[in-house]
mmCIF entry with sequence, helices, sheets and N, C-alpha, C, O atoms, coordinates in Angstrom:
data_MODEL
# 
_entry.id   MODEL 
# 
_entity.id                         1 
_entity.type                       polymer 
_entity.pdbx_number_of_molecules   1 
# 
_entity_poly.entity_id                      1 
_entity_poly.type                           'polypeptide(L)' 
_entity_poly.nstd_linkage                   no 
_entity_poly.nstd_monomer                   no 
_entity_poly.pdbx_seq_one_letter_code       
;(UNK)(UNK)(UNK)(UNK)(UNK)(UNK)(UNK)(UNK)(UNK)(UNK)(UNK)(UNK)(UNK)(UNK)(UNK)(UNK)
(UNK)(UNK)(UNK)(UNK)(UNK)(UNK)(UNK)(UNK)(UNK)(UNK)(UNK)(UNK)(UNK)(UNK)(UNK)(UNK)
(UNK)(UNK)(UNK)(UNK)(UNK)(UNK)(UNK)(UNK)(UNK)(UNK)(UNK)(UNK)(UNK)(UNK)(UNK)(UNK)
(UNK)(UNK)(UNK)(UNK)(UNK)
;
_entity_poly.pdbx_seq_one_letter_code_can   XXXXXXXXXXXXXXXXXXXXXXXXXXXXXXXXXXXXXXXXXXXXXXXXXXXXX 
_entity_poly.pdbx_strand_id                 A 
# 
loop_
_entity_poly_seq.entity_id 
_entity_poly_seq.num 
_entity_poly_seq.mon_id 
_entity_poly_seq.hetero 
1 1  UNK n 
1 2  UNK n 
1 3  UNK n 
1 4  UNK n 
1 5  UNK n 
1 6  UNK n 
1 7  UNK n 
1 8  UNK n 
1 9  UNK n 
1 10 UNK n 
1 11 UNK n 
1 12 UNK n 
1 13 UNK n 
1 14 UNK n 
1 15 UNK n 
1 16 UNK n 
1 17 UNK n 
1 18 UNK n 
1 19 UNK n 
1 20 UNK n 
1 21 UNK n 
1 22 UNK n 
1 23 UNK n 
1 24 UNK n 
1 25 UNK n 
1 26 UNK n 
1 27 UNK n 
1 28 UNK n 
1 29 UNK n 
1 30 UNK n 
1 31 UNK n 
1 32 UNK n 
1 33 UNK n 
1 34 UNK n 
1 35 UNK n 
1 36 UNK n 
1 37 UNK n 
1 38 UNK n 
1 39 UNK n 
1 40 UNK n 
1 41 UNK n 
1 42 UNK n 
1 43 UNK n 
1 44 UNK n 
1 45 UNK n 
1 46 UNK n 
1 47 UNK n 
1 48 UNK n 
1 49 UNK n 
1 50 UNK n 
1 51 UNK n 
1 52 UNK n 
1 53 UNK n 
# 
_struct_asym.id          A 
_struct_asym.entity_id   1 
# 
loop_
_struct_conf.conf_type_id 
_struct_conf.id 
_struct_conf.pdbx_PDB_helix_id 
_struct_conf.beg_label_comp_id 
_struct_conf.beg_label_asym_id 
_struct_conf.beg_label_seq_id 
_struct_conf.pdbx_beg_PDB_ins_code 
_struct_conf.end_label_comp_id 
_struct_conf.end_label_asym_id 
_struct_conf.end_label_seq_id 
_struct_conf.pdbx_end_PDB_ins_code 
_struct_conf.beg_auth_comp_id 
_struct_conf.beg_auth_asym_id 
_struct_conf.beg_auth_seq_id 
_struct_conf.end_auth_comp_id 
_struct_conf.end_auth_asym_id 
_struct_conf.end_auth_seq_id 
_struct_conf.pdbx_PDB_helix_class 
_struct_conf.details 
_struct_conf.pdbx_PDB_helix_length 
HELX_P HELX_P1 AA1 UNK A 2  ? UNK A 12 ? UNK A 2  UNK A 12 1 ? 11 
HELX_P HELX_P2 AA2 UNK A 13 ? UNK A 15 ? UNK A 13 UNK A 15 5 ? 3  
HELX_P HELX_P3 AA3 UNK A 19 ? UNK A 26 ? UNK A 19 UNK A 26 1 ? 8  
HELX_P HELX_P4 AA4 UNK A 30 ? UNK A 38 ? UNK A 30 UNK A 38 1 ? 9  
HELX_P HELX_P5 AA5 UNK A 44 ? UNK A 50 ? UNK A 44 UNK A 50 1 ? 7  
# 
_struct_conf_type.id          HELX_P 
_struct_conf_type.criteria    ? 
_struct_conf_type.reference   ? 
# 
loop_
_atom_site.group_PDB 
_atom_site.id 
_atom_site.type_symbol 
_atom_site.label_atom_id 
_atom_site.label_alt_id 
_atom_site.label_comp_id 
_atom_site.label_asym_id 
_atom_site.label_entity_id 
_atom_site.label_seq_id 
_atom_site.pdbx_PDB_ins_code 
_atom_site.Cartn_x 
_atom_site.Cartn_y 
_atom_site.Cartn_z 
_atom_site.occupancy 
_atom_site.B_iso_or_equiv 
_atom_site.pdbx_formal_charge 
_atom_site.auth_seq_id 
_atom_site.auth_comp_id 
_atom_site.auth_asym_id 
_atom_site.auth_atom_id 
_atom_site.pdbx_PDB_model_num 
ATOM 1   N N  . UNK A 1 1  ? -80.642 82.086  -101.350 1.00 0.00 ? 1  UNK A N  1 
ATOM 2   C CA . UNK A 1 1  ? -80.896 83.474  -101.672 1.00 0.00 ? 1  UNK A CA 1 
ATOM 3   C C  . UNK A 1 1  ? -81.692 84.150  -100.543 1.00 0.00 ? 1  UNK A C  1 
ATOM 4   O O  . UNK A 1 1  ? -81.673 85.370  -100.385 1.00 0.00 ? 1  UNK A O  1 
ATOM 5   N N  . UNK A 1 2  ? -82.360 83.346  -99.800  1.00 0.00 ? 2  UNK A N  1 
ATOM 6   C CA . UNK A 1 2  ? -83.181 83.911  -98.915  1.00 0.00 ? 2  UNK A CA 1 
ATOM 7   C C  . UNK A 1 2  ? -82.502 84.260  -97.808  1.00 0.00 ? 2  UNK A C  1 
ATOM 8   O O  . UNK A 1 2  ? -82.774 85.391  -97.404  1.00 0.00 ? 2  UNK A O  1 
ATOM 9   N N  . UNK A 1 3  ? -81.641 83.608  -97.134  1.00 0.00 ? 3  UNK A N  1 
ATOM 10  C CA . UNK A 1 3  ? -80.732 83.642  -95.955  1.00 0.00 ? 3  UNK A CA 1 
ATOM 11  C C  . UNK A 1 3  ? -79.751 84.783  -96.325  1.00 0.00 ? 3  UNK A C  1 
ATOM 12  O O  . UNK A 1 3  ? -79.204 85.480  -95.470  1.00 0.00 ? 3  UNK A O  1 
ATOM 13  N N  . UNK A 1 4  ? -79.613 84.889  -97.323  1.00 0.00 ? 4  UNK A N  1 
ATOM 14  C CA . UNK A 1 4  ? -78.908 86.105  -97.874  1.00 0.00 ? 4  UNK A CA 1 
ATOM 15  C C  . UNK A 1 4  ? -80.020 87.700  -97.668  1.00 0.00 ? 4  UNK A C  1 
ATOM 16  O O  . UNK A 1 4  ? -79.567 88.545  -96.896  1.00 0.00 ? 4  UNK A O  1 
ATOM 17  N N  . UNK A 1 5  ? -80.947 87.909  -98.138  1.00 0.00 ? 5  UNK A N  1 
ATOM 18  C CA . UNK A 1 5  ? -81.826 88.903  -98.409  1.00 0.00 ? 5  UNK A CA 1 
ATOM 19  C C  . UNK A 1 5  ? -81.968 88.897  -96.972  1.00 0.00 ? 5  UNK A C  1 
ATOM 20  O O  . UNK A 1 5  ? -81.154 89.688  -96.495  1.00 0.00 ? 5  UNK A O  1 
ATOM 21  N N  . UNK A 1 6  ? -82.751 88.262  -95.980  1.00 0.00 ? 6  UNK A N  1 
ATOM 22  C CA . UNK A 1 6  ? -82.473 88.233  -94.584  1.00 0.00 ? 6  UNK A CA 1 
ATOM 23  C C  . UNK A 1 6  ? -81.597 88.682  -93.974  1.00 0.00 ? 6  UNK A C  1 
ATOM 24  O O  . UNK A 1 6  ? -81.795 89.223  -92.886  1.00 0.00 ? 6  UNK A O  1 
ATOM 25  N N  . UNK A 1 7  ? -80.609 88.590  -94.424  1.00 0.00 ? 7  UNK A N  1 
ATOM 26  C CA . UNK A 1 7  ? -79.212 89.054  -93.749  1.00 0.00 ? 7  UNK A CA 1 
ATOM 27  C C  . UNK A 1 7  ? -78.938 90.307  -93.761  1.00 0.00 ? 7  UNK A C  1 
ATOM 28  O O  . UNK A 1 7  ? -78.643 91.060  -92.833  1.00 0.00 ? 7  UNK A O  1 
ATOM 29  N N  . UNK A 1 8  ? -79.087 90.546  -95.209  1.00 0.00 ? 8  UNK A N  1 
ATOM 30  C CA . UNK A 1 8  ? -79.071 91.997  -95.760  1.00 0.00 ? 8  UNK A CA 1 
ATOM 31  C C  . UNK A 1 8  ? -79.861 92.611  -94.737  1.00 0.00 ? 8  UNK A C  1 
ATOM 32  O O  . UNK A 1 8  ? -79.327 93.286  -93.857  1.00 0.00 ? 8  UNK A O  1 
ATOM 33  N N  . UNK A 1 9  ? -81.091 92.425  -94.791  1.00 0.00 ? 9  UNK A N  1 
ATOM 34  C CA . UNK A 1 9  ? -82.158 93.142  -94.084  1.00 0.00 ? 9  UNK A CA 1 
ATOM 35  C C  . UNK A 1 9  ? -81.525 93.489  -92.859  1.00 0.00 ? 9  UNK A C  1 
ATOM 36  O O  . UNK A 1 9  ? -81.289 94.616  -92.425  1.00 0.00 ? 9  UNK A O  1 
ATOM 37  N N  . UNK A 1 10 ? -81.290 92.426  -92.378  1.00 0.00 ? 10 UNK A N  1 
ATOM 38  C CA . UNK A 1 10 ? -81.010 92.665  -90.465  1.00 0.00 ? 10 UNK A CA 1 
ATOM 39  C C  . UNK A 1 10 ? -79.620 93.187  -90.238  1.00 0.00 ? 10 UNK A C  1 
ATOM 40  O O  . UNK A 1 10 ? -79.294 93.509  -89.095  1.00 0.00 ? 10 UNK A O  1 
ATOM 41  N N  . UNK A 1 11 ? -78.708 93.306  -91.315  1.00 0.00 ? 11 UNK A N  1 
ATOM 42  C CA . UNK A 1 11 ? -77.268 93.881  -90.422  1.00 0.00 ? 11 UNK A CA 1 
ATOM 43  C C  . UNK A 1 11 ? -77.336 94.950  -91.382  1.00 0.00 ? 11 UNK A C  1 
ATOM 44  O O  . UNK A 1 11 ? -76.950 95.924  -90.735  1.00 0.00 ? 11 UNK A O  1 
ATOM 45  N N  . UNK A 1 12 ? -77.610 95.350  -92.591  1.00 0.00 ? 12 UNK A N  1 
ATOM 46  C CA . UNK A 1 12 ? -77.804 97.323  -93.545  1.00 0.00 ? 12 UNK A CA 1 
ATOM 47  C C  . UNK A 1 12 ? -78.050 98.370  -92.813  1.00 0.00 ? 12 UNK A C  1 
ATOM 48  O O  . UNK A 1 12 ? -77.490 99.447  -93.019  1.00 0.00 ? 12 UNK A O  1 
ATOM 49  N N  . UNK A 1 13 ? -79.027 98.153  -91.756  1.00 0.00 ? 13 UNK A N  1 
ATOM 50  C CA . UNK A 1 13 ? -79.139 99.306  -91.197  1.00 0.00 ? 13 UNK A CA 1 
ATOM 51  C C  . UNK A 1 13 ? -78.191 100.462 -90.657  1.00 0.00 ? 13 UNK A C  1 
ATOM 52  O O  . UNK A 1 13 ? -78.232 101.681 -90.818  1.00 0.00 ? 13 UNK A O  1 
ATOM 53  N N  . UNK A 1 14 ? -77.072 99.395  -89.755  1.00 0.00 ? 14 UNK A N  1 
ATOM 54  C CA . UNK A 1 14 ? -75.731 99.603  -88.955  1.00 0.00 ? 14 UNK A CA 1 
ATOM 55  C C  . UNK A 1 14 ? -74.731 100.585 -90.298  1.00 0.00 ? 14 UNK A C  1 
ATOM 56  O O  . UNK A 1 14 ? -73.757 101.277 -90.000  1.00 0.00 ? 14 UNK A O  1 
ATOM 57  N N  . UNK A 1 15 ? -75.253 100.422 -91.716  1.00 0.00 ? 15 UNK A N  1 
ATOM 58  C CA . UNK A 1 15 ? -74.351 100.858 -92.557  1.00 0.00 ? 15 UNK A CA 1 
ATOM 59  C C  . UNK A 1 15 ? -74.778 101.748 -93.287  1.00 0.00 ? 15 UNK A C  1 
ATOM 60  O O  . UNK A 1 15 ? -74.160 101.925 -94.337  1.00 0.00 ? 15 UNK A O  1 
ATOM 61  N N  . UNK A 1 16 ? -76.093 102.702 -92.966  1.00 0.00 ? 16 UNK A N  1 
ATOM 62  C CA . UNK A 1 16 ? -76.850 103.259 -93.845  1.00 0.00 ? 16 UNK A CA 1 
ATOM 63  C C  . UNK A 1 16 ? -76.775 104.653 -92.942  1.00 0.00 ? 16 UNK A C  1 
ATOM 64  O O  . UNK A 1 16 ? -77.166 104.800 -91.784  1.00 0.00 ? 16 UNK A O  1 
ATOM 65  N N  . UNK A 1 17 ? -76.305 105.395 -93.608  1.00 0.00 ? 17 UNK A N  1 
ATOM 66  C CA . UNK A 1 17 ? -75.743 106.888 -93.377  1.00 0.00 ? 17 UNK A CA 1 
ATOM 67  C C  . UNK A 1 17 ? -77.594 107.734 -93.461  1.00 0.00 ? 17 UNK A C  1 
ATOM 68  O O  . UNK A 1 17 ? -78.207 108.256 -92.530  1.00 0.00 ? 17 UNK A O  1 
ATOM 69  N N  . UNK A 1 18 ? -77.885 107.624 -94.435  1.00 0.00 ? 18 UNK A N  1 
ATOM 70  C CA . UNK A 1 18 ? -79.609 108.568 -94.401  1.00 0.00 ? 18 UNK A CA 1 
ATOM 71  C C  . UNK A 1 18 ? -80.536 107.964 -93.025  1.00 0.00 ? 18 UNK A C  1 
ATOM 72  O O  . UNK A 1 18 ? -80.667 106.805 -92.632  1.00 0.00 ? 18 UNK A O  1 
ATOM 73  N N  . UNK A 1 19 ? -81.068 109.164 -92.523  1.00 0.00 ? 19 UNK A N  1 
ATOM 74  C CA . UNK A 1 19 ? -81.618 108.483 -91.102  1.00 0.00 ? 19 UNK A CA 1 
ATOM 75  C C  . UNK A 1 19 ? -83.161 108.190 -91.806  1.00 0.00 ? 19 UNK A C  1 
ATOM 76  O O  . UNK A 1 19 ? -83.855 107.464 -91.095  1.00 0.00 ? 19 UNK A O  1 
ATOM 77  N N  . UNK A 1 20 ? -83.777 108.613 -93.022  1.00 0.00 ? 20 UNK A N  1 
ATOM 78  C CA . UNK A 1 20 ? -84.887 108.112 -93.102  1.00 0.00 ? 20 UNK A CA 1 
ATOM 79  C C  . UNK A 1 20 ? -84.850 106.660 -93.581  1.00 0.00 ? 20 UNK A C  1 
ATOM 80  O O  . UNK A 1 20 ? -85.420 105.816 -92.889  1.00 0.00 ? 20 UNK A O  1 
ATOM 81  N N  . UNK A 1 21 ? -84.222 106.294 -94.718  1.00 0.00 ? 21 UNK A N  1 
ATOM 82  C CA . UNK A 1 21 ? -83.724 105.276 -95.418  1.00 0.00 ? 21 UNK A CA 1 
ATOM 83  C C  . UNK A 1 21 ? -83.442 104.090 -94.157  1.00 0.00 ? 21 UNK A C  1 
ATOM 84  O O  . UNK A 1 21 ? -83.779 102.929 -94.387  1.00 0.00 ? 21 UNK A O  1 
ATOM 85  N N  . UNK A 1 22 ? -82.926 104.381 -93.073  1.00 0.00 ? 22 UNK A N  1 
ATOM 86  C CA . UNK A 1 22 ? -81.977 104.157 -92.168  1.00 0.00 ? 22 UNK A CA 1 
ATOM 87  C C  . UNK A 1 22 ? -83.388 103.135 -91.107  1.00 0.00 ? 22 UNK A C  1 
ATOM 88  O O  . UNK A 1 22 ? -83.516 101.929 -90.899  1.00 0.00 ? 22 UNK A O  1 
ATOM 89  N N  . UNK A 1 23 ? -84.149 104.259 -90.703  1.00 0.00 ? 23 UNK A N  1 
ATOM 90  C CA . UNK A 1 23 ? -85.783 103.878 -89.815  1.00 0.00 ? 23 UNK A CA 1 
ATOM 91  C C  . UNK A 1 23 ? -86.444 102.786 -90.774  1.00 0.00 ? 23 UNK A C  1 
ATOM 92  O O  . UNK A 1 23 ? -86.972 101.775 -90.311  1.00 0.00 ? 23 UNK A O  1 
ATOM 93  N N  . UNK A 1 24 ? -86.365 103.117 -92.440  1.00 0.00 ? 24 UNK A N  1 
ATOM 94  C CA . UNK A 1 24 ? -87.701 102.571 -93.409  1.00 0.00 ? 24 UNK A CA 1 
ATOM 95  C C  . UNK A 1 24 ? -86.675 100.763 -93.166  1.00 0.00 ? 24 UNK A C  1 
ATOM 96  O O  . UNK A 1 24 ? -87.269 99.696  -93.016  1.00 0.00 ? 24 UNK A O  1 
ATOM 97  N N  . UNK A 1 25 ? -85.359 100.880 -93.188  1.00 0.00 ? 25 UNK A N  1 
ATOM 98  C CA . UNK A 1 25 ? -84.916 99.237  -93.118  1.00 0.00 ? 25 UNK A CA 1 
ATOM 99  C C  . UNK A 1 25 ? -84.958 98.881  -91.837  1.00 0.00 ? 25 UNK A C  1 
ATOM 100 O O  . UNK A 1 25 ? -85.273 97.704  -91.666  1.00 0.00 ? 25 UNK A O  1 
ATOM 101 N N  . UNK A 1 26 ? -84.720 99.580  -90.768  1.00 0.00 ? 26 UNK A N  1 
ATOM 102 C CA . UNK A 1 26 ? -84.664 98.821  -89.606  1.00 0.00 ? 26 UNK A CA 1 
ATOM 103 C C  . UNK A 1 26 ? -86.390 98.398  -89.476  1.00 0.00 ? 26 UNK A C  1 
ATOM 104 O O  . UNK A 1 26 ? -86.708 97.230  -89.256  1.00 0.00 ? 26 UNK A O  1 
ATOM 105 N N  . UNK A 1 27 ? -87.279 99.331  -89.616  1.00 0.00 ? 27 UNK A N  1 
ATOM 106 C CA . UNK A 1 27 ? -88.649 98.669  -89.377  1.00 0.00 ? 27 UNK A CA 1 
ATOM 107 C C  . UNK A 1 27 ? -88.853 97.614  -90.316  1.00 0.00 ? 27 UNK A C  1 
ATOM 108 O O  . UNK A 1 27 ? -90.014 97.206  -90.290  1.00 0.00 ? 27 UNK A O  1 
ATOM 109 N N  . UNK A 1 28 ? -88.289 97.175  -90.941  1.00 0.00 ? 28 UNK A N  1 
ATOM 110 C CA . UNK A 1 28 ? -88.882 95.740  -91.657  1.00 0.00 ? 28 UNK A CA 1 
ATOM 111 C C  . UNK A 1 28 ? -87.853 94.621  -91.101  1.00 0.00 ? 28 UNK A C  1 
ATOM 112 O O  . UNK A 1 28 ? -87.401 93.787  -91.885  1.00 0.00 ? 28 UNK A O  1 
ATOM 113 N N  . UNK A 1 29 ? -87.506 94.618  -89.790  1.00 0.00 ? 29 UNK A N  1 
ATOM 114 C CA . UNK A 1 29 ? -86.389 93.694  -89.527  1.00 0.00 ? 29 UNK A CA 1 
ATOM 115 C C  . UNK A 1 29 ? -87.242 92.088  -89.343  1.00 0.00 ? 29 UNK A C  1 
ATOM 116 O O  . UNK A 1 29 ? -86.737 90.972  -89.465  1.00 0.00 ? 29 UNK A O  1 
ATOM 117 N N  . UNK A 1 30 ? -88.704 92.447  -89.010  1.00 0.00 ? 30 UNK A N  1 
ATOM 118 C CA . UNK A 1 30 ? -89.554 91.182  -88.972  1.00 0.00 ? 30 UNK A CA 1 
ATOM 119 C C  . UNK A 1 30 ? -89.535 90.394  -90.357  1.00 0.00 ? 30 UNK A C  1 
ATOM 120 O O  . UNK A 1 30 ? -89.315 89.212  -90.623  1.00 0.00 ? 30 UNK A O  1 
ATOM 121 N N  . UNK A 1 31 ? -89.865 91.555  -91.172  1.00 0.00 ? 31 UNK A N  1 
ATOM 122 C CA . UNK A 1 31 ? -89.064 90.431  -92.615  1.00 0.00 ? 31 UNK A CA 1 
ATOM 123 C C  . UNK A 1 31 ? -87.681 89.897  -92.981  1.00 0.00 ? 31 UNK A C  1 
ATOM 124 O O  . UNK A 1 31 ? -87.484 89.128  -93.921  1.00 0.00 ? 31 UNK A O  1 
ATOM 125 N N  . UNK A 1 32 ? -86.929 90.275  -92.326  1.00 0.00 ? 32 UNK A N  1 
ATOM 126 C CA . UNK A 1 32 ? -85.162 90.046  -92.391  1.00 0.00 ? 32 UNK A CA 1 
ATOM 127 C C  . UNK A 1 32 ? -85.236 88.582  -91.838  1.00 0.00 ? 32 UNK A C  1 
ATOM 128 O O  . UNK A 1 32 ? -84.850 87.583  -92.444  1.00 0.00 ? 32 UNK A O  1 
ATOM 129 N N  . UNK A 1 33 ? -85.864 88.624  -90.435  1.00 0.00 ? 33 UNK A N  1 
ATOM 130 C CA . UNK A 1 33 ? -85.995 87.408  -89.912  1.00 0.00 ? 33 UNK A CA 1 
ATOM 131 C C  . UNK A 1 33 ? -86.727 86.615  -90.089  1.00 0.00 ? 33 UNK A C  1 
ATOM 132 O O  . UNK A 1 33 ? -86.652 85.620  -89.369  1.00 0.00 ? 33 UNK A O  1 
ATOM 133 N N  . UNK A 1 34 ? -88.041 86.702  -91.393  1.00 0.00 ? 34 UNK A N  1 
ATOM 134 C CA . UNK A 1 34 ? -88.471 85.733  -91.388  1.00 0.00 ? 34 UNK A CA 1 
ATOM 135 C C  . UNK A 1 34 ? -87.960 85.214  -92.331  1.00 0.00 ? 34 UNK A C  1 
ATOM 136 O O  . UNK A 1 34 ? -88.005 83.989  -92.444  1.00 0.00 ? 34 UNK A O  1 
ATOM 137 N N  . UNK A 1 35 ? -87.310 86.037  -93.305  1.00 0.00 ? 35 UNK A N  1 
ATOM 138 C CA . UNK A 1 35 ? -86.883 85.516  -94.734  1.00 0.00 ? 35 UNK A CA 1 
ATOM 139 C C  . UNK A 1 35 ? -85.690 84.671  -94.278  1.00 0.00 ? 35 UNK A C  1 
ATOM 140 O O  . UNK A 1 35 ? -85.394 83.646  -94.892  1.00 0.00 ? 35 UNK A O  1 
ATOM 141 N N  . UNK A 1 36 ? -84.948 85.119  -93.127  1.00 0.00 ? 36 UNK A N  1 
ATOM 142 C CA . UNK A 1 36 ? -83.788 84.268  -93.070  1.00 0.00 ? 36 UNK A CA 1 
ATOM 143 C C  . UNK A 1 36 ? -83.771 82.932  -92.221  1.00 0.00 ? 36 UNK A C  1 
ATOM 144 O O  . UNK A 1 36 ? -82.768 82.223  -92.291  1.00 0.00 ? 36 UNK A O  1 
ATOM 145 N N  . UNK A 1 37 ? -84.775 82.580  -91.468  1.00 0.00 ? 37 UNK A N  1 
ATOM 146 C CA . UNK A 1 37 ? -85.524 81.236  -91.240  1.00 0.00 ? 37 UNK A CA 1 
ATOM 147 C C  . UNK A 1 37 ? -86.328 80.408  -92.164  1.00 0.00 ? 37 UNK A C  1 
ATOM 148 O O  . UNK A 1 37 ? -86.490 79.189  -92.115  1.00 0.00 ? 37 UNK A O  1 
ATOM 149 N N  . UNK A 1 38 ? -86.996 81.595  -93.352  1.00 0.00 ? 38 UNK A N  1 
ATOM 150 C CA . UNK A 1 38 ? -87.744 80.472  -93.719  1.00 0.00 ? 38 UNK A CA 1 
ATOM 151 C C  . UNK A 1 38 ? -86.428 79.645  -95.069  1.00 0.00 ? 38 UNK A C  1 
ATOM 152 O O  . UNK A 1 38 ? -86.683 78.549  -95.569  1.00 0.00 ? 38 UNK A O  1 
ATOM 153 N N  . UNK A 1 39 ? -85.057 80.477  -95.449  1.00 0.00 ? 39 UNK A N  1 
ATOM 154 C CA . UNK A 1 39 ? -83.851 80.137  -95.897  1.00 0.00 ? 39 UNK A CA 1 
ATOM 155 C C  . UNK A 1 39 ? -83.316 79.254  -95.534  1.00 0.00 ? 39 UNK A C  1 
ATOM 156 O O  . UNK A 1 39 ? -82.601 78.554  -96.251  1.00 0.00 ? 39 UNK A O  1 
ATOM 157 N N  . UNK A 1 40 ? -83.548 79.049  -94.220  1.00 0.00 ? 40 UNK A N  1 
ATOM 158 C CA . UNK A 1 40 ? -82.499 78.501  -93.425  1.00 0.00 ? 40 UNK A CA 1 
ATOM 159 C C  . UNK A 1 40 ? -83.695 76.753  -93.153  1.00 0.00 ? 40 UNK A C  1 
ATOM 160 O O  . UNK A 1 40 ? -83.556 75.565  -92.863  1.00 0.00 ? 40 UNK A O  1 
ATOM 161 N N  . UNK A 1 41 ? -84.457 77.453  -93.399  1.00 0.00 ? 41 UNK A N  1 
ATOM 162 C CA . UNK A 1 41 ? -85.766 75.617  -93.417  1.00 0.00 ? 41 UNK A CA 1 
ATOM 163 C C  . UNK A 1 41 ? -85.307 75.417  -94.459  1.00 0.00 ? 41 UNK A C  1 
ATOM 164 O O  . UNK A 1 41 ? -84.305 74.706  -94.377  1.00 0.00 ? 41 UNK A O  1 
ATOM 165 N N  . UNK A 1 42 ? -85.684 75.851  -95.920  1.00 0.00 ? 42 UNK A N  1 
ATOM 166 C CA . UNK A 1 42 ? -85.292 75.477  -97.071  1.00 0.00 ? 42 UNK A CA 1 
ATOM 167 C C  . UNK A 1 42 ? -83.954 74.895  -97.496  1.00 0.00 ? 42 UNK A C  1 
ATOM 168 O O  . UNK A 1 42 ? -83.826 74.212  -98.512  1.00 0.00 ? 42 UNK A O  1 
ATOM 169 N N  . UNK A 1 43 ? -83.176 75.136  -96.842  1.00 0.00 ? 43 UNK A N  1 
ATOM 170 C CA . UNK A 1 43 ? -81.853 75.100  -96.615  1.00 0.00 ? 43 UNK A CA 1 
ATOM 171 C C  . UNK A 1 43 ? -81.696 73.275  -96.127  1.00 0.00 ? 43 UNK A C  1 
ATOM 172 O O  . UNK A 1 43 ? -80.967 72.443  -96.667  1.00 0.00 ? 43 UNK A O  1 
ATOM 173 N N  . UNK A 1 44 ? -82.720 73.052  -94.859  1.00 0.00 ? 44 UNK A N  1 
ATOM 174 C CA . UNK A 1 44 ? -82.662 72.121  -94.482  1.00 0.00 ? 44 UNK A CA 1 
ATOM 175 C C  . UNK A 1 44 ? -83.369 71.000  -94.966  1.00 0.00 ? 44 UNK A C  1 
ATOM 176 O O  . UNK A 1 44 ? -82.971 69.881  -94.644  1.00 0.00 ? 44 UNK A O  1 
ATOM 177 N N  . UNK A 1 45 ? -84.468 71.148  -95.773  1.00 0.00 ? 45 UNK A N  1 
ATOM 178 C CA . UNK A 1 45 ? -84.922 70.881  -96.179  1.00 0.00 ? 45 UNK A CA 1 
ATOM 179 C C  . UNK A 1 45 ? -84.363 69.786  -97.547  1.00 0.00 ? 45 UNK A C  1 
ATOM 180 O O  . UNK A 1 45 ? -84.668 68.684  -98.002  1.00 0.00 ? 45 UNK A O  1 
ATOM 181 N N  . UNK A 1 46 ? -83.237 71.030  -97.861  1.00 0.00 ? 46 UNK A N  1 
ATOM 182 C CA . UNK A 1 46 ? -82.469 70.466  -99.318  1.00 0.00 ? 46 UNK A CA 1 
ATOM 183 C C  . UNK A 1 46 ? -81.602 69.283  -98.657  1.00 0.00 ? 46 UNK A C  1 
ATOM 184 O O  . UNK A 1 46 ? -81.684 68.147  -99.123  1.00 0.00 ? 46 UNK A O  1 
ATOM 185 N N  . UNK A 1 47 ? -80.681 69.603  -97.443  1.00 0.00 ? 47 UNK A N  1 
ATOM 186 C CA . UNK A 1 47 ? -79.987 68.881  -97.216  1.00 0.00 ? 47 UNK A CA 1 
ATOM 187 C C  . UNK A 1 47 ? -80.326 67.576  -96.429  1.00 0.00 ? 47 UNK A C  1 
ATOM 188 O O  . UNK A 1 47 ? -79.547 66.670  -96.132  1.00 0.00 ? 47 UNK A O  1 
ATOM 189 N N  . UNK A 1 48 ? -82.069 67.709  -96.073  1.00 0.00 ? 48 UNK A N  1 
ATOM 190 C CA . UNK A 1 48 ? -82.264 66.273  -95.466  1.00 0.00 ? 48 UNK A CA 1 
ATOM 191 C C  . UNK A 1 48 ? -83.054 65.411  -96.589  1.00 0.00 ? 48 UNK A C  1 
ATOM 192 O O  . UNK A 1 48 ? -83.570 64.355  -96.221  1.00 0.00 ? 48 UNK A O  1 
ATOM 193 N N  . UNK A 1 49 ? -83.163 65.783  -97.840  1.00 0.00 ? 49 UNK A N  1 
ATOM 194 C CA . UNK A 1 49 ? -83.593 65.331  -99.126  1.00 0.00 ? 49 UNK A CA 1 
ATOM 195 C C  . UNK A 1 49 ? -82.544 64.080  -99.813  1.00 0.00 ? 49 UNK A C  1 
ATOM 196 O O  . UNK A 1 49 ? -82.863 62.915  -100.050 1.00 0.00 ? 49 UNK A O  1 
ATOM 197 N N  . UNK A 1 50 ? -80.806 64.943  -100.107 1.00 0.00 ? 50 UNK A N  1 
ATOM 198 C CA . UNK A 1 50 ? -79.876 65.055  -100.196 1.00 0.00 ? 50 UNK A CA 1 
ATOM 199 C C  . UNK A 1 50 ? -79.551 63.836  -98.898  1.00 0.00 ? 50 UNK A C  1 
ATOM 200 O O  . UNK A 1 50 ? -79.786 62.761  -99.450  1.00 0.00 ? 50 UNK A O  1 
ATOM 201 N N  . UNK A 1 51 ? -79.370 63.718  -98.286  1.00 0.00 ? 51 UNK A N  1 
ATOM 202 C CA . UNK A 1 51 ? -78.911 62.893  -97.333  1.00 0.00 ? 51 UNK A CA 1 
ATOM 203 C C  . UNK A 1 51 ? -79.533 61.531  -97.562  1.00 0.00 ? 51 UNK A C  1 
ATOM 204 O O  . UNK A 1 51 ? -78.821 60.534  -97.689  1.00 0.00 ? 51 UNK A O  1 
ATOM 205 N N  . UNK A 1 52 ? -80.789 61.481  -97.614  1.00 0.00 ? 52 UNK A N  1 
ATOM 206 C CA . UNK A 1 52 ? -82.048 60.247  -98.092  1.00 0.00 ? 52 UNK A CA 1 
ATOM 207 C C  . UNK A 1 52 ? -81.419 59.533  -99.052  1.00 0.00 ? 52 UNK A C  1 
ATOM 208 O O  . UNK A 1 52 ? -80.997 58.381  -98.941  1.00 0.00 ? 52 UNK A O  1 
ATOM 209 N N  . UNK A 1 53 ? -81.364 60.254  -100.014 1.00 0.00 ? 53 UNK A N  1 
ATOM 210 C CA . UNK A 1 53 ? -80.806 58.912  -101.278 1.00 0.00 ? 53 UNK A CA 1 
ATOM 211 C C  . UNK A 1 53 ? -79.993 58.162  -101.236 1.00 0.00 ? 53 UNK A C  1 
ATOM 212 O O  . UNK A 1 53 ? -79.816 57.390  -102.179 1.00 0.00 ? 53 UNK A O  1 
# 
């Protein structure tokens, strides 16, 4: 879910017609990217768990 919301964050802007709406998402792109690393740990996380057993 996180790598998702991340994603959202960082490519919406390119699709958002209101220029204020437009500034308020691109300035949070530091959260786009962190949400979609810290997804993408979790992510790895599951699958080196998953691999162990």
């Amino acid at each position: 879910m996180l790598v998702l919301i991340g994603a959202g964050v960082l490519v919406s802007p390119a699709f958002i017609q209101s220029p204020g709406l437009h500034d308020a998402v691109a300035g949070s792109a530091v959260v786009g990217w962190f949400s979609l690393a810290l997804g993408i740990a979790f992510l790895g996380q599951w699958a080196w768990r998953r691999r162990r057993k």
